[in-house]
C-alpha positions as CSV (number, residue, x, y, z in Angstrom):
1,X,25.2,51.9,91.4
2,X,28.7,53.8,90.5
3,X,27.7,57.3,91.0
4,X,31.2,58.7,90.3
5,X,32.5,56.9,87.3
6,X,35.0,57.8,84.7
7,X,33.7,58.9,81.2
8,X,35.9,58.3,78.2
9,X,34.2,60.2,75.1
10,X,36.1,60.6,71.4
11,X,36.6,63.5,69.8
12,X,33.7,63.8,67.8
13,X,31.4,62.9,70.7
14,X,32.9,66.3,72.6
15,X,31.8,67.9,69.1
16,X,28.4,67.0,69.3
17,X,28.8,67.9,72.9
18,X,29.5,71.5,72.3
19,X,26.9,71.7,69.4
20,X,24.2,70.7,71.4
21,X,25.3,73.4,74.4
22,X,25.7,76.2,72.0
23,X,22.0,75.4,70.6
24,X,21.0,75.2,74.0
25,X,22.5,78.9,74.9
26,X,20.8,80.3,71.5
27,X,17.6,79.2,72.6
28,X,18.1,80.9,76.2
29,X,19.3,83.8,74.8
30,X,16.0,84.1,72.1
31,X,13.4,82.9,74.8
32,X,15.2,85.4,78.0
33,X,16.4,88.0,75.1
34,X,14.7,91.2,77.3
35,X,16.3,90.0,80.7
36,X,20.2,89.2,78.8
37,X,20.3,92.1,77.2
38,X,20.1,94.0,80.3
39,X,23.5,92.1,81.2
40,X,25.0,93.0,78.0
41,X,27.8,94.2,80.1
42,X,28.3,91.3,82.1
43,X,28.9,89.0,78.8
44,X,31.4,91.4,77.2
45,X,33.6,91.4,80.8
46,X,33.3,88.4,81.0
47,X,34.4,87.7,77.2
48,X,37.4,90.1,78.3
49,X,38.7,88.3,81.2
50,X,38.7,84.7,79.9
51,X,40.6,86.1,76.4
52,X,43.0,87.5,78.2
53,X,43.5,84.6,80.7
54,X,44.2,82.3,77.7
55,X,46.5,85.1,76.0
56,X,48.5,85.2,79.1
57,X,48.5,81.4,79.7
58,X,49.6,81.1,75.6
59,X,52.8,83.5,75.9
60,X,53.7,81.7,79.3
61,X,54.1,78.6,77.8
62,X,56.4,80.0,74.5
């Protein structure tokens, strides 16, 4: 059994991918809504540092 094996997926498979993810992180964030909201802050820092990571890495490469 190949444990490690490479995975070739199309674009519209990595669509679905990321469709099913995102539903999965609304249903977290309805069923744990009293707990997240609590880390409000955390999301919005952590929205912060990833923008600006790909703003940076965007005018690097111009």
């Amino acid at each position: 059994m190949k444990i490690f094996r490479t995975w070739v997926f199309k674009w519209w498979e990595i669509s679905i991918i990321k469709v099913c993810l995102l539903s999965l992180g609304i249903l977290f964030g309805l069923y744990f809504y009293d707990y997240l909201i609590k880390l409000l802050w955390l999301w919005w820092v952590l929205f912060a540092v990833t923008t600006l990571y790909f703003m940076i890495r965007l005018i690097k490469e111009k």
